[in-house]
C-alpha positions in Angstrom: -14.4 -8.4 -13.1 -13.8 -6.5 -10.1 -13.7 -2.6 -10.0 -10.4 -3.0 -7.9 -8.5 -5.1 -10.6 -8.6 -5.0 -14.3 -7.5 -7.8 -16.5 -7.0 -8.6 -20.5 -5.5 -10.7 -22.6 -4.1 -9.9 -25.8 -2.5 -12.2 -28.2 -1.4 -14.3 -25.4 -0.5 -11.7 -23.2 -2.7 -10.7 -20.1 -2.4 -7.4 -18.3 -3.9 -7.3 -14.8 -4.2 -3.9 -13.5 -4.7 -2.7 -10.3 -7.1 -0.2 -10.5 -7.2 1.8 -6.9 -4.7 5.1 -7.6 -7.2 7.3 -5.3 -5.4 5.4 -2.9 -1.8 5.1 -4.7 -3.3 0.9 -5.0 -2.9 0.7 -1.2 -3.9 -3.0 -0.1 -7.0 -3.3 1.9 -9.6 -6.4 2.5 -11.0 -6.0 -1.0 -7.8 -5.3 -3.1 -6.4 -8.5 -1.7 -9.3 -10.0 -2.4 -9.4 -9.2 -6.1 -5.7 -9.6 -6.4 -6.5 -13.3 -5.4 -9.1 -13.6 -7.5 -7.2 -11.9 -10.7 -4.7 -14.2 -10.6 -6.9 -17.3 -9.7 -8.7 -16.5 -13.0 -5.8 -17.3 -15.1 -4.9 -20.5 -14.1 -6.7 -22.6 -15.8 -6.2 -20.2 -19.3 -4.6 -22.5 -22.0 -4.3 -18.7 -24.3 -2.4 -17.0 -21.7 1.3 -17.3 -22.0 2.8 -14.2 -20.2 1.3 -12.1 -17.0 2.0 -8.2 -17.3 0.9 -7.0 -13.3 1.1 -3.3 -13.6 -1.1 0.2 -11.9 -3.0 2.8 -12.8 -1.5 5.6 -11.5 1.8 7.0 -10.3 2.3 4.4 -7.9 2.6 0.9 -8.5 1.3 -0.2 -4.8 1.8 1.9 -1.3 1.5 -1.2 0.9 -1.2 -1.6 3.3 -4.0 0.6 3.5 -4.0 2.7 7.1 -7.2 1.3 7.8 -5.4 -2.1 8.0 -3.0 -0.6 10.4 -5.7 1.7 12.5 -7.4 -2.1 13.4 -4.1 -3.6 14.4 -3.7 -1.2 17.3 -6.9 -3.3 18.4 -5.4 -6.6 17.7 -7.8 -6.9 14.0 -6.1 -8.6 11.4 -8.6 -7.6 9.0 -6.8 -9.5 6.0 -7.9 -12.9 8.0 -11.8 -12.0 6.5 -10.9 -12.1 2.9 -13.1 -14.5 1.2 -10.2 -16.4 -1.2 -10.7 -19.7 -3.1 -8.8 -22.3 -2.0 -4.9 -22.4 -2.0 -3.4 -24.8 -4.9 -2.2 -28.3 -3.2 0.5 -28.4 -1.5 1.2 -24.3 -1.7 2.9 -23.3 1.0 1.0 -19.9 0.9 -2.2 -19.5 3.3 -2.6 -16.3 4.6 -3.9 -13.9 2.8 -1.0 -11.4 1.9 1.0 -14.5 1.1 -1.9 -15.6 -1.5 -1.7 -12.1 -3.0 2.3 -12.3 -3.7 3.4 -16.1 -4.2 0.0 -16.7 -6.3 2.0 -15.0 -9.4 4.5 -18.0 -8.2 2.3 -20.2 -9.0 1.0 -19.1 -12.0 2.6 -21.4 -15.0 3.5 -18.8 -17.0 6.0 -15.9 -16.6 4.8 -12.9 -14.8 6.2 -9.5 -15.1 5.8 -6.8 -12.6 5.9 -3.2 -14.1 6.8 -1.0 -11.2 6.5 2.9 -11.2 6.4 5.5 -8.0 6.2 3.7 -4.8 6.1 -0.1 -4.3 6.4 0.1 -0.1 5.6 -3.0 1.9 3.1 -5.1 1.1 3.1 -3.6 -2.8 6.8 -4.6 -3.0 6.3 -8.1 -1.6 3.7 -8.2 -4.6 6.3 -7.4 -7.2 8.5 -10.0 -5.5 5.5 -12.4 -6.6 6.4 -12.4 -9.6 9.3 -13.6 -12.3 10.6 -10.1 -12.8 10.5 -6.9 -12.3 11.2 -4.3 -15.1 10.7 -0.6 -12.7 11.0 3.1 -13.5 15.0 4.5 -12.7 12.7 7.3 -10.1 10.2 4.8 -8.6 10.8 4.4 -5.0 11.0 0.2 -3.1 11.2 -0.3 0.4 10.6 -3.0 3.0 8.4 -0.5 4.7 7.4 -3.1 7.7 9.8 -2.3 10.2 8.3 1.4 10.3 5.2 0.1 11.7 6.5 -2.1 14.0 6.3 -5.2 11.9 8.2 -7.9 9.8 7.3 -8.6 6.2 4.7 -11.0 6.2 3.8 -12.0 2.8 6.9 -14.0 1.7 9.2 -11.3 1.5 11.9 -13.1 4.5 11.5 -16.2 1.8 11.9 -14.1 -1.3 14.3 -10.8 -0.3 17.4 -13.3 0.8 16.8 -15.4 -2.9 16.9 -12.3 -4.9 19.7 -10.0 -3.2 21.9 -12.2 -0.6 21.1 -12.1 3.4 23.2 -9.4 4.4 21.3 -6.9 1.8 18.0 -8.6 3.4 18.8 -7.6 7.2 19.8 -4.0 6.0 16.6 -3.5 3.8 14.3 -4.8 6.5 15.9 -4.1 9.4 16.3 -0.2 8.5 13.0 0.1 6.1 14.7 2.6 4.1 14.1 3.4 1.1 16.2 3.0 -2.5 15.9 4.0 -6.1 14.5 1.7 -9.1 18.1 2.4 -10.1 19.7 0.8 -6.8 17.0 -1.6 -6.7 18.6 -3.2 -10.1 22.0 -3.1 -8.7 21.1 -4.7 -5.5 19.4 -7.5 -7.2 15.8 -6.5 -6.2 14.4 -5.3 -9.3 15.6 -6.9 -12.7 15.9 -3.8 -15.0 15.4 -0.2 -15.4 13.1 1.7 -18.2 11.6 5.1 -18.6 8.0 3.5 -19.0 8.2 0.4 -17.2 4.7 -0.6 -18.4 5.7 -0.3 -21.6 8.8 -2.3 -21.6 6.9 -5.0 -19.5 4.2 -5.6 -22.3 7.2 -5.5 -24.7 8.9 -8.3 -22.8 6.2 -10.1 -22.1 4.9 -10.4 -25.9 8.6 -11.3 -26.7 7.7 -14.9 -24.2 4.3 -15.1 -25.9 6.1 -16.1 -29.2 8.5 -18.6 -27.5 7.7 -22.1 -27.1 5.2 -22.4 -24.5 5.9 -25.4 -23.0 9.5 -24.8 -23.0 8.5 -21.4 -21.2 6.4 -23.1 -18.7 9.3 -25.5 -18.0 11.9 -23.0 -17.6 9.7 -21.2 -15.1 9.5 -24.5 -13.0 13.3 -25.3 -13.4 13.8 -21.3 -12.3 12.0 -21.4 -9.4 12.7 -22.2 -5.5 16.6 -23.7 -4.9 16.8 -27.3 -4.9 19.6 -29.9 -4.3 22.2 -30.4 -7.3 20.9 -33.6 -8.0 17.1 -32.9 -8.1 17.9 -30.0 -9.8 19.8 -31.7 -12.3 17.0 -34.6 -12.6 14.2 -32.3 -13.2 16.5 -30.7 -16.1 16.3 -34.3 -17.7 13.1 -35.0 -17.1 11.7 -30.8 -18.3 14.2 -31.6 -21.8 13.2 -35.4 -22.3 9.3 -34.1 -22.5 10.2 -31.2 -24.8 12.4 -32.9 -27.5 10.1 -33.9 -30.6 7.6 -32.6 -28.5 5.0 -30.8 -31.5 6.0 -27.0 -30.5 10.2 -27.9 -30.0 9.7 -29.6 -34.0 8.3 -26.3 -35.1 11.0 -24.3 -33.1 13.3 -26.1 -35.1 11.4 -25.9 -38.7 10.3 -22.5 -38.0 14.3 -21.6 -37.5 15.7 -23.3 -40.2 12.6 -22.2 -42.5 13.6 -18.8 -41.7 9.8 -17.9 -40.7 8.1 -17.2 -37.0 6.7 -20.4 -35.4 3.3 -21.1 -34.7 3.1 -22.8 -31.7 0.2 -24.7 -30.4 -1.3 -23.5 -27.0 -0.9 -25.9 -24.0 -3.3 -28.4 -23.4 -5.1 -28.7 -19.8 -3.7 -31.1 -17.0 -0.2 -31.9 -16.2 2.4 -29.6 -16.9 5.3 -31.1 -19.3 8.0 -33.2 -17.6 6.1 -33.5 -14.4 4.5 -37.2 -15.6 
């Protein structure tokens, strides 16, 4: 377990907590390192059926640590030395701030972001990582980049234009300024406001725990990156025609009509549902 990042799991739940609020969770060689690593760790968890990624401190992640920017005016990209594992075939994610956002992509399960005080730059693109983002109505989001002379670079000009439109894109990142938890949720950025966002995220996230797991785990791969109508459409066909009479959908259905919560077996390792 790394000093930078915390993780546990509880009743199919797992928090993993960044643990660095000397430095308001600022991102440096090590923190993307564990941040990797944190998330690398669950993959392969059959018990784990939501992701809570939340902070300890006020601030949910200030971006890059200035140390990171002091080495650029040298030409140092000192995120090129973090020691990762391997990306998962065929990701399209290889450097290493793009490991430490679209890794939460990855992830089967649903991950929630709890977001409070500043999520600037490379902490936002984080949050972007993952399925939503449940943030306090004061905390403060900003494509920060453009202050430092830069662009985001960890899958934030892939994820920004998804989640709010292109037009709200260009002004976030061309101007770097600065909006509300509350704006944030009417632009599209953020998914919902609440006083303790931690809270509400664990909440949430316990809520999925009880659903149908592999119905979950298919929704998140039917949710994800746009695709043509017609492989869209497909892969609806193929995610339902591996979930009817599966085991967990028959107890869905008995648990309902019994009047009683299901008990739902935990995925099995290997190939996800509907994918075979």
């Amino acid at each position: 377990m790394s000093e930078r990042v915390r993780t546990t799991v509880d009743d199919g739940v797992a928090e993993v907590r960044l643990t660095r609020p000397e430095r308001r969770n600022a991102l440096d060689v090590v923190q993307f390192t564990a941040i990797v690593h944190a998330a690398e760790a669950l993959r392969d968890r059959t018990d784990v059926r939501a992701v809570v990624l939340s902070a300890d401190g006020p601030d949910f992640c200030a971006g890059l640590d200035r140390d990171m920017f002091r080495a650029m005016r040298s030409g140092e990209r000192l995120s090129a030395t973090a020691e990762l594992p391997p990306p998962r075939e065929g990701s399209p994610a290889h450097a290493t701030g793009q490991r430490a956002a679209h890794v939460w992509a990855e992830l089967d399960v649903p991950v929630i972001a709890a977001v409070q005080g500043h999520a600037l730059g490379g902490g936002l693109q984080i949050a972007l990582g993952a399925d939503l983002r449940i943030v306090a109505p004061t905390a403060t989001l900003s494509v920060l980049e453009i202050v430092w002379g830069l662009v985001p670079d960890m899958g934030g000009t892939l994820l920004l234009p998804q989640l709010v439109g292109r037009d709200v894109a260009r002004d976030l990142t061309f101007t770097g300024r600065t909006v509300s938890g509350t704006e944030a949720v009417a632009l599209g950025l953020a998914t919902r406001t609440a006083e303790d966002p931690r809270a509400a995220a664990l909440a949430t996230a316990h809520e999925i725990a009880a659903r149908n797991p592999h119905a979950v785990r298919a929704a998140k791969r039917l949710l994800a990156a746009p695709r043509p109508p017609a492989e869209q459409l497909a892969a609806e066909q193929a995610e339902i025609g591996a979930l009817i009479a599966s085991p967990n959908q028959r107890e869905a259905v008995t648990a309902r009509l019994e009047g009683r919560d299901p008990v739902f077996a935990d995925p099995a390792p290997g190939p996800p549902a509907g994918t075979g």
